[in-house]
Gaussian input, Z-matrix of N, CA and C with variables (Angstrom, degrees):
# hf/3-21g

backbone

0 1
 N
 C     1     B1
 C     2     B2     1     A1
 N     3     B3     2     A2     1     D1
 C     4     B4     3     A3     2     D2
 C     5     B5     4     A4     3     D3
 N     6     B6     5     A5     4     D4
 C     7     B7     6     A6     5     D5
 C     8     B8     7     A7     6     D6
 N     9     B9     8     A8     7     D7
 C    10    B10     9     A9     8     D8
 C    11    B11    10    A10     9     D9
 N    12    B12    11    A11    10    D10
 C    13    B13    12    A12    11    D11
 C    14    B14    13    A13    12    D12
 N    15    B15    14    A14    13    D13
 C    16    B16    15    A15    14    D14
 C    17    B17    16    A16    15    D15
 N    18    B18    17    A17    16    D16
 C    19    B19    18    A18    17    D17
 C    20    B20    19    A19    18    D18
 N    21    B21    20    A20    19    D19
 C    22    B22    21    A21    20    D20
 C    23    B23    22    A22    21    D21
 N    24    B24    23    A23    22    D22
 C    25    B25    24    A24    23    D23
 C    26    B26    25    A25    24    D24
 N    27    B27    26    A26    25    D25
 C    28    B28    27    A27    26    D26
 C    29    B29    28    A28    27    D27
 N    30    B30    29    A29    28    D28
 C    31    B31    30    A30    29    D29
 C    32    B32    31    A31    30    D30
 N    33    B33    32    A32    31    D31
 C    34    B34    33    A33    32    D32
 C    35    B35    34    A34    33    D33
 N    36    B36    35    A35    34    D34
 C    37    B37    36    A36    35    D35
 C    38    B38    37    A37    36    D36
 N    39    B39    38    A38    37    D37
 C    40    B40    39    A39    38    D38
 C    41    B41    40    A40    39    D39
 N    42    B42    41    A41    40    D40
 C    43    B43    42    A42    41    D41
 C    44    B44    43    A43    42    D42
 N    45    B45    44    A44    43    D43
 C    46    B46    45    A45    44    D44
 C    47    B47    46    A46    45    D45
 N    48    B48    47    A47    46    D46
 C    49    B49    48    A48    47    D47
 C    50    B50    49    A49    48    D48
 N    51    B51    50    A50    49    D49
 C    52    B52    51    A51    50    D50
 C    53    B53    52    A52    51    D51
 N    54    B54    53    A53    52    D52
 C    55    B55    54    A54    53    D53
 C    56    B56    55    A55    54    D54
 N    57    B57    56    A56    55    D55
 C    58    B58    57    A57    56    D56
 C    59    B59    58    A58    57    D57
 N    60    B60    59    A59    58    D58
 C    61    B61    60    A60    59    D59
 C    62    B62    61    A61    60    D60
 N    63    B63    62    A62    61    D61
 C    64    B64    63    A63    62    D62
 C    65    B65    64    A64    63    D63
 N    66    B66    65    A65    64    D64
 C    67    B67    66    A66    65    D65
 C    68    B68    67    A67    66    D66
 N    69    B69    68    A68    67    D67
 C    70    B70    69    A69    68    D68
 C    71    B71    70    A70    69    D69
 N    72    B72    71    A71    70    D70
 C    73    B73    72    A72    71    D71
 C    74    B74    73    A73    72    D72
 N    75    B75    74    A74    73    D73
 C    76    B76    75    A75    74    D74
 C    77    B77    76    A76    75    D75
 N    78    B78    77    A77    76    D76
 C    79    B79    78    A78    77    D77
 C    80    B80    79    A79    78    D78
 N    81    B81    80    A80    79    D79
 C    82    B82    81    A81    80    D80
 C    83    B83    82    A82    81    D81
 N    84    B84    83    A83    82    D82
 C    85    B85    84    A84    83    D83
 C    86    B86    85    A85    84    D84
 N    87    B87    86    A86    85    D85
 C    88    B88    87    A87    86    D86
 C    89    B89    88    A88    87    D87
 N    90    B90    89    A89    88    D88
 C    91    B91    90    A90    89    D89
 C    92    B92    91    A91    90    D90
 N    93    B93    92    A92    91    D91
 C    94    B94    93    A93    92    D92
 C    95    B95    94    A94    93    D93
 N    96    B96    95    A95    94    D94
 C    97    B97    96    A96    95    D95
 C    98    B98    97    A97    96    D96
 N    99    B99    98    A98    97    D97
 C   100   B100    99    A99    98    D98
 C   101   B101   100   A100    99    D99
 N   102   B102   101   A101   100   D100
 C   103   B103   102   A102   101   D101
 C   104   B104   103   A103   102   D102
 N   105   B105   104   A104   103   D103
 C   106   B106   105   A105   104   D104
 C   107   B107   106   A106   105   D105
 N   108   B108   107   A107   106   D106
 C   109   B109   108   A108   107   D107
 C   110   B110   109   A109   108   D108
 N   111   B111   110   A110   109   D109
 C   112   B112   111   A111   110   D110
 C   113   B113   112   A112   111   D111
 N   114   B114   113   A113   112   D112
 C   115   B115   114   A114   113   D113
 C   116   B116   115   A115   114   D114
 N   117   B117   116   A116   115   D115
 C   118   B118   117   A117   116   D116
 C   119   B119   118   A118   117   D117
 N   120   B120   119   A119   118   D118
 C   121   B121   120   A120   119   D119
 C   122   B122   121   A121   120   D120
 N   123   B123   122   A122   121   D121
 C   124   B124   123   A123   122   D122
 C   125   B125   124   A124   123   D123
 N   126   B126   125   A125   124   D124
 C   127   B127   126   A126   125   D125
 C   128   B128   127   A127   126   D126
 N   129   B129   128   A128   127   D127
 C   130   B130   129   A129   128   D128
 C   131   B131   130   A130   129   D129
 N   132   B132   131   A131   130   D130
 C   133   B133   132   A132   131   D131
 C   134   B134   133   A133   132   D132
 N   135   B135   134   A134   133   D133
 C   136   B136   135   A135   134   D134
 C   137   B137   136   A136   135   D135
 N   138   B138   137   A137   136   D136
 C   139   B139   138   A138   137   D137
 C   140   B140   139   A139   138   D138
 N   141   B141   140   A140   139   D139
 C   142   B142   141   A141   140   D140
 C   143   B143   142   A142   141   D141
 N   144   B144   143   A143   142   D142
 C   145   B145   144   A144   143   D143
 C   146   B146   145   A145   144   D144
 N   147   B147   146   A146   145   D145
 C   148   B148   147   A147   146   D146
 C   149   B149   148   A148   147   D147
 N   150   B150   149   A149   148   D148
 C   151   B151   150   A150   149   D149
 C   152   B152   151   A151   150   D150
 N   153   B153   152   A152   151   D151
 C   154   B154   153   A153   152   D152
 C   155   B155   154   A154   153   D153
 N   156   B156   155   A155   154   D154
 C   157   B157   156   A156   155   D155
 C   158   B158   157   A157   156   D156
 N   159   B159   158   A158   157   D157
 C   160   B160   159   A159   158   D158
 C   161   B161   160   A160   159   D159
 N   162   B162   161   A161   160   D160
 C   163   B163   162   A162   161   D161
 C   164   B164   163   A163   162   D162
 N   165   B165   164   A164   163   D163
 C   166   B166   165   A165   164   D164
 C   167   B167   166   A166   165   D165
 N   168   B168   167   A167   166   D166
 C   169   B169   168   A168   167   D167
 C   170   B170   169   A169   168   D168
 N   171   B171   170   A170   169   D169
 C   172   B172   171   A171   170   D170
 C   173   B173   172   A172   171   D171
 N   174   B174   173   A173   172   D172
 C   175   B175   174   A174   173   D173
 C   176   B176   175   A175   174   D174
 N   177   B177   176   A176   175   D175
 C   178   B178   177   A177   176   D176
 C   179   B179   178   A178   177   D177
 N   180   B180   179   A179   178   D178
 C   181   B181   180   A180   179   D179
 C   182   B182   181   A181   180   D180
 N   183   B183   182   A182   181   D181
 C   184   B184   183   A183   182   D182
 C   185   B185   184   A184   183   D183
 N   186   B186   185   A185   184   D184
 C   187   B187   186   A186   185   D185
 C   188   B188   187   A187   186   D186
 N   189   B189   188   A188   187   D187
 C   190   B190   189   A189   188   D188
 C   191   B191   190   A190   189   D189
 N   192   B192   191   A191   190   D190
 C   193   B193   192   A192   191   D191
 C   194   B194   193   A193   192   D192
 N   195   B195   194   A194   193   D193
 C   196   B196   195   A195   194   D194
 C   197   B197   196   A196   195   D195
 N   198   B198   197   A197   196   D196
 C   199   B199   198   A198   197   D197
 C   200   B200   199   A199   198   D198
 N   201   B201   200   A200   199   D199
 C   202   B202   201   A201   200   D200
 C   203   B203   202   A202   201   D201
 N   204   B204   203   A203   202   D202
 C   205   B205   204   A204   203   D203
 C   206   B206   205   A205   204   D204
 N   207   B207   206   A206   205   D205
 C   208   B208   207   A207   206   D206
 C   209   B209   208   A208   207   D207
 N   210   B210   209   A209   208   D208
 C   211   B211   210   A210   209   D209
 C   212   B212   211   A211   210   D210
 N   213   B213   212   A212   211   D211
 C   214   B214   213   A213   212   D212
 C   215   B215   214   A214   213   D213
 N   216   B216   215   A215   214   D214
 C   217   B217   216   A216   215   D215
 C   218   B218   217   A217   216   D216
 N   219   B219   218   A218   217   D217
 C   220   B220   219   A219   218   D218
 C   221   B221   220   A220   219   D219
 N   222   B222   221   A221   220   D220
 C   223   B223   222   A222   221   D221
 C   224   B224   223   A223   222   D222
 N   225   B225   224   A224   223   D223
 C   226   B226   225   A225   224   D224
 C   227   B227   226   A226   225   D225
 N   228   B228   227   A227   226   D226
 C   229   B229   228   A228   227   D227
 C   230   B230   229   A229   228   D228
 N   231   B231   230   A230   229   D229
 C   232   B232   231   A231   230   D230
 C   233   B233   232   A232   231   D231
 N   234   B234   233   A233   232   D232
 C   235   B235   234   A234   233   D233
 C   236   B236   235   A235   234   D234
 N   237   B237   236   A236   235   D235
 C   238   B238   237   A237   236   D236
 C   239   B239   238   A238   237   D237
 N   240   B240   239   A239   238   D238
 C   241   B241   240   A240   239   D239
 C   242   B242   241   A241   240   D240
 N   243   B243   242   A242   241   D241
 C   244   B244   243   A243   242   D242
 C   245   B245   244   A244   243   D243
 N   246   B246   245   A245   244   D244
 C   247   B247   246   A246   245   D245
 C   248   B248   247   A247   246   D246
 N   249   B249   248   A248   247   D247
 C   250   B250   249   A249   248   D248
 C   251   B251   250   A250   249   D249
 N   252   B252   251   A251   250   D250
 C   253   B253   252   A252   251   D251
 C   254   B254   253   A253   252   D252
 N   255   B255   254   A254   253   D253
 C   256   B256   255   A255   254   D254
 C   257   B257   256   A256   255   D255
 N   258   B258   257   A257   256   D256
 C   259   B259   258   A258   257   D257
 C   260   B260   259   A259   258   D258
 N   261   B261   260   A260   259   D259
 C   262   B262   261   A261   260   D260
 C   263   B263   262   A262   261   D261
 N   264   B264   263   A263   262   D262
 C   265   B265   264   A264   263   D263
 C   266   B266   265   A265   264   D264
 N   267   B267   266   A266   265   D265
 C   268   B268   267   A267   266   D266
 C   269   B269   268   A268   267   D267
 N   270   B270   269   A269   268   D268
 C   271   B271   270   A270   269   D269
 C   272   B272   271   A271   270   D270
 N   273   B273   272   A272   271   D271
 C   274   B274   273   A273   272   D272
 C   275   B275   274   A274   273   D273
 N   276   B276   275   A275   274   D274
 C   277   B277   276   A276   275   D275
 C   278   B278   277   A277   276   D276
 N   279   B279   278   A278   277   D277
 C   280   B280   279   A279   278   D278
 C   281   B281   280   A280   279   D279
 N   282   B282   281   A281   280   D280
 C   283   B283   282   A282   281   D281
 C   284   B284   283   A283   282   D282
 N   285   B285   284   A284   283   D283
 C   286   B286   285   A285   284   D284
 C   287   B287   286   A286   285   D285
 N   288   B288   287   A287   286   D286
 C   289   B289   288   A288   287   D287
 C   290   B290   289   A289   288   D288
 N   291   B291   290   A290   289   D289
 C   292   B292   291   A291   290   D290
 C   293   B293   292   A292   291   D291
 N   294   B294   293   A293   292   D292
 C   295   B295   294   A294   293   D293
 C   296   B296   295   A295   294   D294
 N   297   B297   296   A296   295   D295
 C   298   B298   297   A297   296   D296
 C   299   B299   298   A298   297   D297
 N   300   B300   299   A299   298   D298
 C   301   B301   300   A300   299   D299
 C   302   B302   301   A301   300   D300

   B1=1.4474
   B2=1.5308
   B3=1.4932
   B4=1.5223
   B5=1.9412
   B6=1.5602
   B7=1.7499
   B8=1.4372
   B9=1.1293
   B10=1.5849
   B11=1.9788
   B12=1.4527
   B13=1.3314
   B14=1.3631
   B15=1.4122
   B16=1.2122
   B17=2.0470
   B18=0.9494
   B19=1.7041
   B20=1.6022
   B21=1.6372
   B22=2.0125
   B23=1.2494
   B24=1.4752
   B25=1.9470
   B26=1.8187
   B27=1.4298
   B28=1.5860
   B29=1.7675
   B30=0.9546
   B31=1.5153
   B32=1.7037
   B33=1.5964
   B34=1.5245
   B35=1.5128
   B36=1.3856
   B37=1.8025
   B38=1.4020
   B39=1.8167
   B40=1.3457
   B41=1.2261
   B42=1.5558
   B43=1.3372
   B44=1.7197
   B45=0.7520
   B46=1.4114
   B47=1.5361
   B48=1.3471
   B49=1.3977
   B50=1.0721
   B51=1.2579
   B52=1.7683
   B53=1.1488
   B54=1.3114
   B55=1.3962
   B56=1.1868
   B57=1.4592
   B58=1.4803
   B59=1.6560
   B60=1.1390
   B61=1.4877
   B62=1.3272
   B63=1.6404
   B64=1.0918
   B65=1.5951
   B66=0.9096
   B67=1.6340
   B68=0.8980
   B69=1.4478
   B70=1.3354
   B71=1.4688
   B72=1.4065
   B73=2.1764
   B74=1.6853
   B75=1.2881
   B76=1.2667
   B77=1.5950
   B78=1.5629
   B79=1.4932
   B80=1.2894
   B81=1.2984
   B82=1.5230
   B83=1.0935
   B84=1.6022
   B85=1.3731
   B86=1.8801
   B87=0.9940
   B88=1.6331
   B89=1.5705
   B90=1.2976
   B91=1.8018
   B92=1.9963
   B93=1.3159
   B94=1.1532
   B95=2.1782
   B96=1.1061
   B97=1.6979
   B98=1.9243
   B99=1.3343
   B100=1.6694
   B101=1.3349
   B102=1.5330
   B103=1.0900
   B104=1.7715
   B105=1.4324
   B106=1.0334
   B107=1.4185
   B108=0.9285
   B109=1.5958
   B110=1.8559
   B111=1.4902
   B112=1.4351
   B113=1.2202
   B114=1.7946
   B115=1.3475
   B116=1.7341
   B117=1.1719
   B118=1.5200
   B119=1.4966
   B120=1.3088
   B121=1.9736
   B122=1.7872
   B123=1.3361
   B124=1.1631
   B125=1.7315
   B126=0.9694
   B127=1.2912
   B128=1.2549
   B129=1.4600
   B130=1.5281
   B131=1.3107
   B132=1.0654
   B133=1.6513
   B134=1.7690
   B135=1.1879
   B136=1.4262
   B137=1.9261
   B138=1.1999
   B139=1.5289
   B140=1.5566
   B141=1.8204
   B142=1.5705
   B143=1.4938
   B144=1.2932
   B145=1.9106
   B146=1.5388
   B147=1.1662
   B148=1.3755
   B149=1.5045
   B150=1.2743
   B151=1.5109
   B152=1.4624
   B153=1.2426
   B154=1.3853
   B155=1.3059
   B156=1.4331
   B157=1.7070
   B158=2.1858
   B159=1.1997
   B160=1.4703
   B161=1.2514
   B162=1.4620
   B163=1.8239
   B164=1.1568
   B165=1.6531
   B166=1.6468
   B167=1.9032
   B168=1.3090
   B169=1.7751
   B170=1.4695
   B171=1.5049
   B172=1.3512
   B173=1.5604
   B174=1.2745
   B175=1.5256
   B176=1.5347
   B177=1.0702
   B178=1.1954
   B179=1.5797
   B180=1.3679
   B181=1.5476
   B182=1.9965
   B183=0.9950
   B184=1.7819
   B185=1.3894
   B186=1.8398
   B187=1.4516
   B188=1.6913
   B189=1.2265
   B190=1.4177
   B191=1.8279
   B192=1.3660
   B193=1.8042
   B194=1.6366
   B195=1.4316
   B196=1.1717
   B197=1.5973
   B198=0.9954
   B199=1.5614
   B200=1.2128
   B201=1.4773
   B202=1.5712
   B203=1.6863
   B204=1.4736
   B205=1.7776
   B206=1.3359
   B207=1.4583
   B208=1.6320
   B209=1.9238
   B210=1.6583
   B211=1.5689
   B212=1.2357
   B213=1.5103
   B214=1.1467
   B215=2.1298
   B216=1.1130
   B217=1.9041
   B218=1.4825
   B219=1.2587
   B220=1.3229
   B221=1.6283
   B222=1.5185
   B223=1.3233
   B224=1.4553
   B225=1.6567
   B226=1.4527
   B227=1.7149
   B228=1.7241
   B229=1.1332
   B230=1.7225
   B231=1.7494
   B232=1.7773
   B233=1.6715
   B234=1.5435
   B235=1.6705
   B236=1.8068
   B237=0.3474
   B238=1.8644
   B239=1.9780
   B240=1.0805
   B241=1.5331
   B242=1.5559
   B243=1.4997
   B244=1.7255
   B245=1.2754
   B246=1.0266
   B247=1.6801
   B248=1.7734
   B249=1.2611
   B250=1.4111
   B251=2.0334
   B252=1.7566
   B253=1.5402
   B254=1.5031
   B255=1.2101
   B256=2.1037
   B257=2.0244
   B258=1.2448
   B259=1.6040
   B260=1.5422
   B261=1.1574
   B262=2.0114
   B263=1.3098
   B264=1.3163
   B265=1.5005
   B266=1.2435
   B267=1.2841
   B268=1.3395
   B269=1.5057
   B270=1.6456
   B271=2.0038
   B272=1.3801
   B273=0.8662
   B274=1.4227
   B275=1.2099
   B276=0.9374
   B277=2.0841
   B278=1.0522
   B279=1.3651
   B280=1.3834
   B281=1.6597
   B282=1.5935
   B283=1.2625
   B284=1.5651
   B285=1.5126
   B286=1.3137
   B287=1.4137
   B288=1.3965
   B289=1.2433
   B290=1.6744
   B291=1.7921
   B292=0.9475
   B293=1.5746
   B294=0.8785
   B295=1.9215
   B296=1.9430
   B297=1.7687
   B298=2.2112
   B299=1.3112
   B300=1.0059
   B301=1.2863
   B302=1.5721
   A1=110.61
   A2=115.87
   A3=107.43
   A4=98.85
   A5=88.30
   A6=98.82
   A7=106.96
   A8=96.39
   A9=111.52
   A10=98.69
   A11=123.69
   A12=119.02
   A13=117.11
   A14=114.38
   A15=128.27
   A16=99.93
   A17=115.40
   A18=106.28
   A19=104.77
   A20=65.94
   A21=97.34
   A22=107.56
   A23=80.86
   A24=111.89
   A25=83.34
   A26=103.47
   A27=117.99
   A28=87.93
   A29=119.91
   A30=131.44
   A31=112.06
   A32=104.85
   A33=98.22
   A34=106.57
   A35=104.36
   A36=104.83
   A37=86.21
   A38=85.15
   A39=121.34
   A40=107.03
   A41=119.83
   A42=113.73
   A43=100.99
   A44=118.27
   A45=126.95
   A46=116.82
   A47=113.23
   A48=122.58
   A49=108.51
   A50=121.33
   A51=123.24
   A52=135.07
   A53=120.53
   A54=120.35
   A55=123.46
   A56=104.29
   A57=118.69
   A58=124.67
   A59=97.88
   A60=89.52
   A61=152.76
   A62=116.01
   A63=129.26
   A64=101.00
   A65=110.29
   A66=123.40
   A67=117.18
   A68=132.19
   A69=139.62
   A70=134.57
   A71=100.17
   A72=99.71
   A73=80.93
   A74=140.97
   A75=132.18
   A76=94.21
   A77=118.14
   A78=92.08
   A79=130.62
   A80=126.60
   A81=115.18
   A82=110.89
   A83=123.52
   A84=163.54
   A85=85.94
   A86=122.62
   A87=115.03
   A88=92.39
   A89=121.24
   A90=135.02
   A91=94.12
   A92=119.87
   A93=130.12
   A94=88.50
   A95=106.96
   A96=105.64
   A97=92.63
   A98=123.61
   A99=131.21
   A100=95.94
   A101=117.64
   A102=106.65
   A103=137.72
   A104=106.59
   A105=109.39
   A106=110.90
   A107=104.23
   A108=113.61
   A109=102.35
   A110=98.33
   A111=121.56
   A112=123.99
   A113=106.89
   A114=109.73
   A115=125.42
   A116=114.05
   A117=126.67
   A118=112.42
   A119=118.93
   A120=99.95
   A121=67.85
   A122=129.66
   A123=108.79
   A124=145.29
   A125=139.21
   A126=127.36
   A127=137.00
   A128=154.46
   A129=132.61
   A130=137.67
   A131=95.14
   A132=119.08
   A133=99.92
   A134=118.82
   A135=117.50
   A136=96.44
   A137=89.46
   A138=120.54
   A139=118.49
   A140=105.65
   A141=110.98
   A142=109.13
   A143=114.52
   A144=102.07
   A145=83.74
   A146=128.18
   A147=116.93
   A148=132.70
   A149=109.44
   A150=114.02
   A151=139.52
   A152=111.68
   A153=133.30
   A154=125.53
   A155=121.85
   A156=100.60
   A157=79.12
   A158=93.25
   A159=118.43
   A160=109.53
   A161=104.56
   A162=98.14
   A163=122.79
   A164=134.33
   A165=149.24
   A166=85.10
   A167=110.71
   A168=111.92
   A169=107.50
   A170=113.65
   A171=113.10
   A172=109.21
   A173=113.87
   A174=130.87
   A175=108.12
   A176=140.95
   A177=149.94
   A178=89.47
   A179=121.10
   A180=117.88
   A181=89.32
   A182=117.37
   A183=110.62
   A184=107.27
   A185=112.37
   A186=113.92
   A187=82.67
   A188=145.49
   A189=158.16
   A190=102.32
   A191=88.77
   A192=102.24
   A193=96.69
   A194=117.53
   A195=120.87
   A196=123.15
   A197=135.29
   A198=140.97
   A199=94.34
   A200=132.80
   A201=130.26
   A202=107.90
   A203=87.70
   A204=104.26
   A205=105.78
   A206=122.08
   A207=132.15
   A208=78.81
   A209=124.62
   A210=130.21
   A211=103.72
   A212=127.63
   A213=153.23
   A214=104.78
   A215=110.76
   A216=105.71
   A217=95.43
   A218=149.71
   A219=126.67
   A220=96.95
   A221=112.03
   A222=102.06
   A223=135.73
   A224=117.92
   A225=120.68
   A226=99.58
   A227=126.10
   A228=117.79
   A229=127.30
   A230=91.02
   A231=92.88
   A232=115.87
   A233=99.30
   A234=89.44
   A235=102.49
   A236=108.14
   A237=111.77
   A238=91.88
   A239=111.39
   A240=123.22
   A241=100.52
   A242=119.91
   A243=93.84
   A244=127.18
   A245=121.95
   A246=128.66
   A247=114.33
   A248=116.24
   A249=105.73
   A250=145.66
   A251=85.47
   A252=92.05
   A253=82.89
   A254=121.86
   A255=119.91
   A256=100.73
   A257=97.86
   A258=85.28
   A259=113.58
   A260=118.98
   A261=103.12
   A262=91.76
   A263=142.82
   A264=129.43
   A265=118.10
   A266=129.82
   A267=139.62
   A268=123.35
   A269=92.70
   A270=106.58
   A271=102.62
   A272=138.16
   A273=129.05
   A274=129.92
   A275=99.52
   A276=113.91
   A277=106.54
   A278=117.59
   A279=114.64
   A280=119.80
   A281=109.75
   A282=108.91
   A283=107.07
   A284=110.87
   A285=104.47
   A286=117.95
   A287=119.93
   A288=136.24
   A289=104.30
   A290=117.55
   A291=123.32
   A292=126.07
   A293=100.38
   A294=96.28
   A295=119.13
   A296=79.44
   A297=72.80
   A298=103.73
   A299=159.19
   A300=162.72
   A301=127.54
   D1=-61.71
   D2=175.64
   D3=-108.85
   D4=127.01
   D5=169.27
   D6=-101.60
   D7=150.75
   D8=-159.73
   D9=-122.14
   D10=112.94
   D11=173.98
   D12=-85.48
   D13=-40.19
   D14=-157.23
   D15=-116.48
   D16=152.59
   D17=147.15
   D18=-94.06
   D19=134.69
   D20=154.46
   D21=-97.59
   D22=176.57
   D23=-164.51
   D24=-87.83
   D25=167.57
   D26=-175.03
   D27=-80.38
   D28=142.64
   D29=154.07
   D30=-22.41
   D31=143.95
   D32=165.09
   D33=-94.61
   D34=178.42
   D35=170.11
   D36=-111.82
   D37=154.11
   D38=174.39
   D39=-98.61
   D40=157.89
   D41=156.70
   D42=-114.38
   D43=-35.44
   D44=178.63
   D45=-47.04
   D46=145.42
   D47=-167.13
   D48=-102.73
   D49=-24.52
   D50=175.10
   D51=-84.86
   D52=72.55
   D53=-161.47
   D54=135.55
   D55=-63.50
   D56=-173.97
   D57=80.29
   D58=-153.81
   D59=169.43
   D60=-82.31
   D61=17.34
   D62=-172.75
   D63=-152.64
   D64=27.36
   D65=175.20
   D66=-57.06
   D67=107.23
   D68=151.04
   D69=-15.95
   D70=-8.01
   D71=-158.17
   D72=-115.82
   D73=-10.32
   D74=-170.80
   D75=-83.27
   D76=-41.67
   D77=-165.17
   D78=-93.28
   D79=-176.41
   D80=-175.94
   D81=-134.26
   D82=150.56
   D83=-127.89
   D84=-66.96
   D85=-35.28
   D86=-144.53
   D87=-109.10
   D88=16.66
   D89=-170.54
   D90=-95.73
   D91=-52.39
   D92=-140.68
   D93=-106.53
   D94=-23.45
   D95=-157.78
   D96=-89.52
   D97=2.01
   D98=168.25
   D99=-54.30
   D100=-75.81
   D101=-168.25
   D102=-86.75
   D103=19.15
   D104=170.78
   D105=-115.68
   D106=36.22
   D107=-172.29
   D108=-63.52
   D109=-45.39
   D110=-148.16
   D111=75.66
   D112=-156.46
   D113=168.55
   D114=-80.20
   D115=7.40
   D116=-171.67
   D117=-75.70
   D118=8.12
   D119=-143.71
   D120=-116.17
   D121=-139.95
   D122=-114.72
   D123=131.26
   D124=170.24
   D125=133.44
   D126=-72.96
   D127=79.36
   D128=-106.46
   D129=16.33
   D130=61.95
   D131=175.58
   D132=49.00
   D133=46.91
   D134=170.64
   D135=-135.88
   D136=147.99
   D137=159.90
   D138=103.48
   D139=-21.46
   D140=177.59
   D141=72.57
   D142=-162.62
   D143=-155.18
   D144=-124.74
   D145=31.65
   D146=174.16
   D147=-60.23
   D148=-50.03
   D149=144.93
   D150=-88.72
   D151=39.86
   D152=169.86
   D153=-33.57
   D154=140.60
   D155=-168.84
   D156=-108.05
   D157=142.48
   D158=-175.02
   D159=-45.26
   D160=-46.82
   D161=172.86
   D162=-72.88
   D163=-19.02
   D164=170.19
   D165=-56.75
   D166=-68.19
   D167=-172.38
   D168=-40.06
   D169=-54.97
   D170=-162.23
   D171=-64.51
   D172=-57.16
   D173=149.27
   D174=-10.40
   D175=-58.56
   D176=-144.35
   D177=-106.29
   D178=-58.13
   D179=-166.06
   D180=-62.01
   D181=-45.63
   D182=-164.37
   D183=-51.81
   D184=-35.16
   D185=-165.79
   D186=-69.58
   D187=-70.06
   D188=-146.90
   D189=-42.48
   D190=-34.92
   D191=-155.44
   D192=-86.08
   D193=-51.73
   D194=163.81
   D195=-57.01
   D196=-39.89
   D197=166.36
   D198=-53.13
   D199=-70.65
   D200=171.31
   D201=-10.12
   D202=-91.42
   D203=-177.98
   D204=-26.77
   D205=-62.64
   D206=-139.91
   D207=-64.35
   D208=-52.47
   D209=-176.14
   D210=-34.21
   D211=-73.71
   D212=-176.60
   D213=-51.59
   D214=-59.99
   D215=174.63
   D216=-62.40
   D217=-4.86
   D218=-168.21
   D219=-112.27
   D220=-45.62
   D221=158.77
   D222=-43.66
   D223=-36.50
   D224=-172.22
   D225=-107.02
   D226=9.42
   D227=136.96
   D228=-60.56
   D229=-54.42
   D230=-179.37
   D231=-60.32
   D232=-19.24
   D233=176.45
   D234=-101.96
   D235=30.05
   D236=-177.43
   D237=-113.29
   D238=-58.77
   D239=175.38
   D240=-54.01
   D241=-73.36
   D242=-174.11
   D243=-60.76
   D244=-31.75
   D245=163.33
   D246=-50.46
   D247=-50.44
   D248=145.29
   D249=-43.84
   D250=-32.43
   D251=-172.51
   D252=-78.63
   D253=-48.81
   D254=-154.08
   D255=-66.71
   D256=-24.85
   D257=173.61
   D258=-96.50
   D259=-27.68
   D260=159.10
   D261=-57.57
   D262=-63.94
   D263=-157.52
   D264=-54.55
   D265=-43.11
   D266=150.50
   D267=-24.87
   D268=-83.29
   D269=159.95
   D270=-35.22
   D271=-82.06
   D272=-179.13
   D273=-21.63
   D274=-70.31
   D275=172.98
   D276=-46.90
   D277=-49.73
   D278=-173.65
   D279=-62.98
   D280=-41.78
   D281=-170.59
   D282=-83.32
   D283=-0.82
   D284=169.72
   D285=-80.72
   D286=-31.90
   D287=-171.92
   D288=-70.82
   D289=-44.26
   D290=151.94
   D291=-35.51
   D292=-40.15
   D293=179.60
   D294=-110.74
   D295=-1.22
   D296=150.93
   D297=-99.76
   D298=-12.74
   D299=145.64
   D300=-12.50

């Protein structure tokens, strides 16, 4: 499900409650617009990547591959979180049922 090219660093801790660790409100606008640049960018957006030096490409494919992942960890955060909420909800019920008993 998640392929891994490179190693990463271990996760940081958060202390923060909003978000967590892959929170959307930490990053900024000019993180995500690399790879949609297209073929236009350039030296002032003139000349296109035609003569590209291989490591600028690779460079560029890693940001692509990682943006991927980061899509994919934020997706299996939001599902990691409801699967958490449905088993307190569960625990719950149960220990309520436990004490009409």
């Amino acid at each position: 499900m998640f392929s891994r090219r490179d190693p990463t660093p271990p996760p940081q801790s958060t202390t923060s409650s909003s978000g967590g660790l892959f929170s959307r409100n930490r990053r900024n606008s000019s993180h995500s617009s690399l790879s949609s640049r297209g073929n236009g960018g350039g030296f002032l957006g003139m000349g296109g990547h035609r003569n590209e030096d291989p490591s600028i490409r690779n460079a560029r494919q890693r940001i692509m591959d990682a943006e991927t992942a980061e899509k994919d960890a934020d997706r299996a955060l939001v599902e990691a979180r409801n699967r958490v909420r449905l088993a307190r909800e569960h625990c719950q019920m149960l220990e309520r049922e436990a004490l009409e008993e």
